[in-house]
N, C-alpha and C positions, 0 to 999 in steps of 0.2 A: 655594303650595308644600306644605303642610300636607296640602291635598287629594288631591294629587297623589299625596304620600306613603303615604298610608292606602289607596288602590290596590294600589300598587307591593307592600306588606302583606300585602294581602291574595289579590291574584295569586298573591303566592307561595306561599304556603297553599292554595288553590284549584288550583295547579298540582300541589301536593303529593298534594293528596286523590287529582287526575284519574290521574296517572302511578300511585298505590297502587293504583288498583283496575283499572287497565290489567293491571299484573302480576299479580294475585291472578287473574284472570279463569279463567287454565287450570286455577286447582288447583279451583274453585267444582265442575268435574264430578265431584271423585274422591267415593269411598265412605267409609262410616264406619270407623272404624281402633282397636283398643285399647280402652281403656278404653268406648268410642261402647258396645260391645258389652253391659257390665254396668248401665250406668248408662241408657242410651234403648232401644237395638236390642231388647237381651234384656230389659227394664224393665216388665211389663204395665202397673205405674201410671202411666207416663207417657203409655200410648195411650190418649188423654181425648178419646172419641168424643162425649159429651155435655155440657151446660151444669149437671149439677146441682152444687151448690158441694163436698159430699163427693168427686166424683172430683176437683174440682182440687186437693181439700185433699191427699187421698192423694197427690196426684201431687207436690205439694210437701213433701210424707216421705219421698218416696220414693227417697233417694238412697243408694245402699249404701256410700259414697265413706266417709262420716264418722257422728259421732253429732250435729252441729252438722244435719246433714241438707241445707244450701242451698239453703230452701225459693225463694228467686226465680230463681234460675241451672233448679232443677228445672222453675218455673210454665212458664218461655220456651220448652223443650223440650218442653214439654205442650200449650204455643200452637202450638208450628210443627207439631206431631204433627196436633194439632183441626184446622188449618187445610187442610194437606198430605200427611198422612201420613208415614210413613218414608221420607221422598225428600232424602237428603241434601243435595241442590242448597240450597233453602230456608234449610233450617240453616246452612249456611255459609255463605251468601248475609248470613242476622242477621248471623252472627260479621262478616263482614265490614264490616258497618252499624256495628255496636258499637265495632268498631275506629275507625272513619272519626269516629265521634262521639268517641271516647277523643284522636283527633288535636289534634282542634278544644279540646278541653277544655285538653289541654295546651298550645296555643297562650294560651290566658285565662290559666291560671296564670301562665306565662312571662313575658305583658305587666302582669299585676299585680306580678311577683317585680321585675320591672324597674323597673316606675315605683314601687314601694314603697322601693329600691335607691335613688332618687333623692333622696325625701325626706328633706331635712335635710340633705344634704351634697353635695361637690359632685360632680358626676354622673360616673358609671367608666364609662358607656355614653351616647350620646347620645339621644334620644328616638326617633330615626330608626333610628339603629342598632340600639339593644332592640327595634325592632316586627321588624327584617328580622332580628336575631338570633332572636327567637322563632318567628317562620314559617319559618325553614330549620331550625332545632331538630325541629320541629313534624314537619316534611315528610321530615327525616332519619328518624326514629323511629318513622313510620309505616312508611316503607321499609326496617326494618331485616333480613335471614333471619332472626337470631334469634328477632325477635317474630312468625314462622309459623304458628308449633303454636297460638297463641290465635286464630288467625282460622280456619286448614282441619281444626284437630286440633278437633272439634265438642263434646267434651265439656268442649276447655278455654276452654269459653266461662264458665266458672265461674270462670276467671280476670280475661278480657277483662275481666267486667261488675260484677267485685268492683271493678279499677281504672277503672270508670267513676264508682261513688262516690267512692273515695279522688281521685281528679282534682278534681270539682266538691266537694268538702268543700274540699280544698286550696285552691280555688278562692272560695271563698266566706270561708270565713277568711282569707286573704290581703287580698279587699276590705272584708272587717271592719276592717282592721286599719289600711287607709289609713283608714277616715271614723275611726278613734279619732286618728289622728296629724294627723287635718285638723280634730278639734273636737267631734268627732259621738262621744262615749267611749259613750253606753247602747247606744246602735245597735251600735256598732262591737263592742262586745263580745259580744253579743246574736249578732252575726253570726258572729263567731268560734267561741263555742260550738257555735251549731246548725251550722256549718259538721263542726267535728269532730265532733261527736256524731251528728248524722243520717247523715252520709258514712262514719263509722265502721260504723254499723247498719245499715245497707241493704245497708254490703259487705261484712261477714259475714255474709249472708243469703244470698250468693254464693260466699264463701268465705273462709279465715280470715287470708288475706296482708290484707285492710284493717284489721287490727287495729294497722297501724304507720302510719297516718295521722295520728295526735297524734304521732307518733318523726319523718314527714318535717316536720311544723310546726313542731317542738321547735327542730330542726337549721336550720330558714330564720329561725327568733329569733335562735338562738345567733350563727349564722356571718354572717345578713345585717343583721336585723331590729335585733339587740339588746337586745327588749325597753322602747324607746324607746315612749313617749307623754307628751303635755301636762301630766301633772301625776303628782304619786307616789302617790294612790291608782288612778288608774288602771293605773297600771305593777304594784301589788299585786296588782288585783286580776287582770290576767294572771297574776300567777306564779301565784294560788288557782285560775284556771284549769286549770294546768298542773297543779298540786297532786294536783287533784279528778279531769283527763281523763287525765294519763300516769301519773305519779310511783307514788299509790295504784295504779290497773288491775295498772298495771307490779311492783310487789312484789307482790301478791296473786297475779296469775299466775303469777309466778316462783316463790312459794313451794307453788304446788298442783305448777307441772311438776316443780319439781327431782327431787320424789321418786319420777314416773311417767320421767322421762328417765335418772336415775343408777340404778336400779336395776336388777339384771342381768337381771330379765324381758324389759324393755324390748328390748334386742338380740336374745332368744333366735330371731327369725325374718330375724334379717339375718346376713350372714356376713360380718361386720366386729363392734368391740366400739366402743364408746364415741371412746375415744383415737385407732383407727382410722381415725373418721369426720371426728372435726375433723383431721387429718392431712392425709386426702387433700382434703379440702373446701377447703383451702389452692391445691391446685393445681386445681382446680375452681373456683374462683374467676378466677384465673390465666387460664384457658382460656375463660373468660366474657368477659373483656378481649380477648380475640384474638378469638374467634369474632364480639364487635362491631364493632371496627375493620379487622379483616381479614378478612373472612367469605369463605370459602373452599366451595363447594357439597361439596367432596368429605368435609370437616372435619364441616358442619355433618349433625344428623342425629337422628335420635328416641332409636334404640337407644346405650346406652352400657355394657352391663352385663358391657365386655373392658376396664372400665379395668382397670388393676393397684388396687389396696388400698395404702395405705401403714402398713406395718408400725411405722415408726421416723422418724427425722428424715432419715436416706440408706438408705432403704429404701422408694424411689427418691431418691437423692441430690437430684435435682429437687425433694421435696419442702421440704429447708429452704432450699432458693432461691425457690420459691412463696413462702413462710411470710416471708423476707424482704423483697420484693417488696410483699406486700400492708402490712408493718408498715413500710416506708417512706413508703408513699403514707399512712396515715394519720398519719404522725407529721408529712409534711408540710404533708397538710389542716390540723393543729392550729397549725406553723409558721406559714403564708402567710395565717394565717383574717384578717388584718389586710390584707395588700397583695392577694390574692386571693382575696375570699372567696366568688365563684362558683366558683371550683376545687377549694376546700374544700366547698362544700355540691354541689358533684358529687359529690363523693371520697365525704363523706358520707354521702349518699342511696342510693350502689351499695352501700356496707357496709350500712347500716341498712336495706334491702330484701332481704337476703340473711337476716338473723336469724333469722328460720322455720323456713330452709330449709336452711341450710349452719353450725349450729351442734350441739344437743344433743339434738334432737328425730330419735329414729331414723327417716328417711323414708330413701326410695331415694337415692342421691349426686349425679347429676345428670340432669338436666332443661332444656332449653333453655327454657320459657313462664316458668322462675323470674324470668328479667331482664325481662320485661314493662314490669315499675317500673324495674328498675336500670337497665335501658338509659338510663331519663331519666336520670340519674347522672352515668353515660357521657358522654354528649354534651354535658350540660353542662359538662361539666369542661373537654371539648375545645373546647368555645364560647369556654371562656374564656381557654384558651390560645391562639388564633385572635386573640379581640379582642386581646392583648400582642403577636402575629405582625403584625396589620394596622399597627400604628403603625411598624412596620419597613418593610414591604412589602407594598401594596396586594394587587396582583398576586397573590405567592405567599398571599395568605388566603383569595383567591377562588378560586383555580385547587386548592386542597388540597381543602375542601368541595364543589367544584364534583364532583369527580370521584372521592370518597366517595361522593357519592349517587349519579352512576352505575354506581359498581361495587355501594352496593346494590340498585341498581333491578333490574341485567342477576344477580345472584346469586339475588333473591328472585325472579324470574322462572322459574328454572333449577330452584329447589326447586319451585314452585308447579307446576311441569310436571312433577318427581318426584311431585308427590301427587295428581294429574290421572287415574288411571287407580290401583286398588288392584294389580294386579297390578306398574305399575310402581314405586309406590313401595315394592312388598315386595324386588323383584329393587335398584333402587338401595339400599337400608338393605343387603341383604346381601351386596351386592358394595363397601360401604364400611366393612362391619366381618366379616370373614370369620370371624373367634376370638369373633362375639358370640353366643350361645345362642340369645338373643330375637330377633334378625335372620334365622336359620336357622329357626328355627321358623316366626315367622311368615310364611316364605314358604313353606312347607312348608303350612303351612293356608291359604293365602290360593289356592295352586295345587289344592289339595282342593275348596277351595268353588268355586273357578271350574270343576271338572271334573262337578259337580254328582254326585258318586259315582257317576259311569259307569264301569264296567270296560273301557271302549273308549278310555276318553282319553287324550289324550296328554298330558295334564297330569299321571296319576298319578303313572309313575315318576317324573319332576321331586320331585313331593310329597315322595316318601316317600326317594328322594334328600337332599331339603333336610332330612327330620325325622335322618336317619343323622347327616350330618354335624351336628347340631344336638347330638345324644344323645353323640356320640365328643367333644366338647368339654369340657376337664378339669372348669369351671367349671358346665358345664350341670346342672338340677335335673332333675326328673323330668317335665314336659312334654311333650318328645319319643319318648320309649319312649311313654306315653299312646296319643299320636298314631299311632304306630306299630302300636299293639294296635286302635283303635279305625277307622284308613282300613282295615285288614285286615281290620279284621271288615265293614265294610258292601262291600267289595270281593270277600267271600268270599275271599278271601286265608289261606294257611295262617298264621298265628302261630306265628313263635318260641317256644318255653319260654324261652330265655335273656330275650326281651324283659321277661316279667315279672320273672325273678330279678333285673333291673340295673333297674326300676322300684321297685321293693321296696326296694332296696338304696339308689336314691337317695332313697327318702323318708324312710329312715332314719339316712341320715346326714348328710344337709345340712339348713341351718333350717328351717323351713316356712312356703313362703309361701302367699299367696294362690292363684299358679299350680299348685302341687303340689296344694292345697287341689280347687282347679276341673279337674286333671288326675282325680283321685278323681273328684269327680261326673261328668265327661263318659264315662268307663267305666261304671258305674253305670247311669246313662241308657242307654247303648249298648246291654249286657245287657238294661236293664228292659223298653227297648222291644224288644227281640228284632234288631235291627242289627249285634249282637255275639254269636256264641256265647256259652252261659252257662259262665261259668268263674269261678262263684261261691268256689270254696277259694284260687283264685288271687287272684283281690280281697281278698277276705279276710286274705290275708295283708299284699298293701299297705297293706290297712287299717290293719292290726295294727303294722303300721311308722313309720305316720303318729303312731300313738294313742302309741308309746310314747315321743316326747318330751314332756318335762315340760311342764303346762299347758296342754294339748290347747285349740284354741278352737273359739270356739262354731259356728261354720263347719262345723268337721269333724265335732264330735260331731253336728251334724245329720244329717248325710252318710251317716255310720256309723249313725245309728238307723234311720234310712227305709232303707237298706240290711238290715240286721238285723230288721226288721221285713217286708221284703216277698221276702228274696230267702233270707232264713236259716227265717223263721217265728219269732225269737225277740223274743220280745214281750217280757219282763220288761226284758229287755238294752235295746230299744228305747228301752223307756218312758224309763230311767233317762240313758241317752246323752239324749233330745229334752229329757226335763226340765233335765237341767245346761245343754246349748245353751238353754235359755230362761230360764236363768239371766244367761247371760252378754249374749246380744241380745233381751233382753225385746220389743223395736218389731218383729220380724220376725214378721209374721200367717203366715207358711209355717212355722215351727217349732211354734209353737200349735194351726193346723189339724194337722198331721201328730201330733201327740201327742194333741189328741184322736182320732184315726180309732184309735191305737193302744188308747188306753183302751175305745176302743167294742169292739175286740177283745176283751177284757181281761173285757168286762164291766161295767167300772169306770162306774157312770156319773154317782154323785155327782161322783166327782172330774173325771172331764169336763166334767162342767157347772162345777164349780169353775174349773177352766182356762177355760174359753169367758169366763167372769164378767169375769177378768181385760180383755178387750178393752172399749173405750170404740168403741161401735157407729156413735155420728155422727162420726168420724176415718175410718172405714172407704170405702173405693174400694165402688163399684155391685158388682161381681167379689167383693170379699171379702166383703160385707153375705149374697150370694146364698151364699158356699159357708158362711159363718155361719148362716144360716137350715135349710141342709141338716144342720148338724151340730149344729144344737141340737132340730130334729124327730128326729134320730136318736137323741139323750140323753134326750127326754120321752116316747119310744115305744120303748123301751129294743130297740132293732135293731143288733145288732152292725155294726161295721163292713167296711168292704171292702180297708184297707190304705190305708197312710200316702201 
């Protein structure tokens, strides 16, 4: 029977994996999307043509994402580049490897949580039941839409592969913790640690959600575990564990974020304030719960930047019904942690995988790859309201799950066919949020690049169609007027003057993001390479709009000096614009080079050589070594230079 059993198991696991990559199959064709574009597409460090150990290094700095950098999430990118080139199939092809293996991993934890659940008391699961409870868990989670964007969305494989450490950390610490409860206390601890410790390090190296992999082990002590072992120094030295891996980390970071998150700079590029965010993060939360259990293709979706803001507590009245909503279920978790305490380490896990991302840390509001982890939460919880459902009614436990996993089977299908062609996942995003700026747009650009800037195409008017209605949106930044100036200039198309004034105008008045940021530079570029008429007084002025919010970043002042330096001739201004941006992003070798080419202008050539000094020459990419070499024969044979 035994044998028999461990089939039946495993089957269902195996079934789960086969039916996950059935569905994913269509979206494997589509193109790179978003974010794909900063981070690999447009990435020169990441095209790692050769074996010397500098380009890999480079390649693994190379990520503009963060200052953390995610050197292993960048190497992977840099392996399917060496191997394949820029052929996104490949890429998503990993993502979807990485997922498949995240499945399996989650399964191990499951069957550890289970049989660890057991020990010492009398069993709330029977042995048979925890292996099948865990492989439908397992096979649910793989098939969720939610968790999409980590496997076709290629950049956010920086996600996936963070939670492929946090899984096997959990995973290994959890078997630590039976050989301490079965006798084996030096091992057993031994394993616990490296379990958090290396699982934590490896997936920050990916990204910085594995930093709450000691928070999900804390909450499988508290709710399941108890902290139980053979004797009370072992039990001690758990808590010096806990001490040393969460408690310490945990104050220490809190006390550097608080004063980078409460502080009014913090907001000045989001259009929400502080109080704003955890508001609406309330019903954002809310809608994470629905979009798992009732995943709806039309609901689910990348862009979200037409939610409303919550002003106040009924500003959207919804909001203190969220807000209630989410402070039930924890106060229930806290309740039930005794007669249910898989419901509460569900409950749990979704709160405590949210922390990063839906509290005080000003990032964008919502995201579908954030439930990656939570979704395990999720389903747990539901597991365990299922096993309470079975002791009533066989029947309806099976027939409820049963046909949960095919409604995510047939929805994740539905998406993965949405993201199976670029053209069509930009037309579904913007026929499912018509008020969203970023959904308008990017079909707007997604119809440009596919007309290859023919003036014959019939793809243009679409284009520049989707950029109007993108630009007439109350909420919209300055993006789309960009786009407007820039498909008209390689179209030979006359340009508006109003386009600039309402470009100007929006960069002056709304925060400044990164896209208004890269709006600048794609003009810029446009003119520099001659694609755009030169309408250098006109830039200039959006420049000037940009620059006048307070604490100008380092981004922009690049933007602004290499501008000023090649399209104005003002060299002084240059200089001092590139040096503050190399203030603020010291690791970027493109603001570096570009200030020295300016100094070479200049004359300058102590201080050029000064600047160059500044670089650690074996960090350096093959690429940057060679335009180093170029611009330090230019400093020691004192030859002006040719512009930034």
């Amino acid at each position: 029977m035994k044998l028999r059993f461990f089939r039946h198991d495993q089957l269902l696991l195996l079934l789960g994996l086969a039916l996950t990559v059935c569905v994913y199959l269509p979206g494997l064709q589509g193109g790179f999307f978003f974010d794909d574009e900063p981070n690999i597409v447009d990435n020169p460090e990441v095209h790692v043509t050769t074996l010397h150990l500098r380009d890999w290094r480079a390649a693994a700095l190379a990520s503009p994402s963060t200052e953390l950098r995610r050197p292993l999430a960048m190497l992977s990118f840099a392996a399917n580049y060496y191997f394949t080139g820029l052929d996104p199939f490949p890429m998503k092809l990993t993502n979807l490897a990485i997922h498949l293996l995240n499945g399996i991993l989650l399964w191990k934890v499951l069957l550890e949580l289970f049989r660890m659940w057991r020990i010492g008391r009398p069993p709330g699961l029977s042995e048979q039941t925890g292996r099948l409870l865990a492989a439908a868990i397992a096979g649910a989670w793989l098939l969720l839409p939610i968790n999409l964007s980590p496997v076709l969305y290629v950049v956010q494989r920086m996600e996936s592969l963070a939670q492929t450490f946090v899984l096997a950390g959990l995973w290994v610490y959890l078997a630590g913790r039976r050989l301490m409860l079965t006798g084996h206390h030096r091992g057993g601890l031994a394993a616990c640690a490296a379990g958090i410790v290396l699982g934590s390090i490896l997936g920050l190296l990916c990204k910085e959600s594995a930093v709450l992999l000691p928070v999900y082990a804390f909450l499988a002590e508290w709710l399941l575990l108890r902290f139980e072992a053979p004797t009370s120094a072992s039990k001690r030295n758990l808590m010096f564990l806990y001490g040393a891996l969460l408690f310490v980390p945990a104050v220490a970071g809190l006390a550097w974020l608080a004063p980078h998150a409460m502080s009014a700079a913090a907001y000045t590029g989001r259009p929400f304030t502080l109080a704003e965010r955890l508001l609406t993060e309330t019903r954002v939360l809310v809608d994470y719960v629905g979009w798992t259990f009732q995943p709806d293709a039309g609901a689910l979706s990348f862009y979200h930047d037409d939610l409303p803001i919550s002003r106040g507590w009924l500003e959207p009245p919804v909001t203190l019904i969220c807000t209630a909503l989410l402070a039930s279920a924890l106060i229930a978790a806290i309740m039930l942690r005794e007669r249910l305490p898989l419901l509460s380490l569900g409950i749990c896990w979704f709160f405590a995988a949210q922390l990063l991302t839906a509290t005080v840390i000003p990032l964008e509001l919502v995201f579908e790859h954030r439930n990656y982890c939570a979704s395990i939460g999720l389903l747990l919880a539901a597991a365990a309201l299922l096993s309470q459902l079975a002791r009533r009614s066989a029947l309806l436990a099976l027939a409820l799950p049963t046909l949960l996993v095919a409604s995510l089977a047939f929805t994740t299908l539905q998406r993965a066919f949405e993201w199976s062609h670029p053209l069509r996942l930009a037309y579904s995003e913007a026929l499912k949020h018509p008020l969203s700026p970023r959904a308008n747009y990017e079909l707007g650009r997604t119809l440009a690049a596919a007309s290859g800037y023919r003036p014959d195409s019939r793809l243009i008017e679409p284009a520049i169609e989707a950029f109007k209605r993108a630009a007439d949106l109350p909420n919209a930044g300055a993006p789309p007027w960009s786009a407007l100036i820039v498909v008209s200039g390689h179209m030979h198309r006359p340009i508006q003057p109003e386009w600039w004034t309402l470009f100007a105008a929006r960069l002056g008045a709304q925060p400044l993001s990164p896209e208004s940021i890269g709006a600048l530079e794609s003009l810029y570029e446009c003119q520099h390479h001659g694609d755009c008429p030169p309408e250098a007084q006109q830039l200039l002025s959006a420049f000037l709009a940009a620059l006048n919010h307070p604490q100008p970043p380092g981004r922009l002042l690049a933007a602004y000096g290499t501008f000023t330096a090649n399209q104005l001739g003002d060299y002084p201004l240059a200089e001092r614009m590139l040096a503050d941006a190399l203030l603020q992003l010291p690791a970027v070798n493109g603001i570096r080079f570009n200030l020295v080419k300016v100094l070479l202008l200049e004359k300058k050539f102590d201080q050029a050589r000064q600047v160059l000094s500044g670089l650690d020459q074996s960090l350096l990419s093959s690429a940057d070594n060679e335009e180093m070499a170029r611009l330090k024969q230019a400093v020691e044979t004192g030859r002006p230079g040719t512009g930034a």
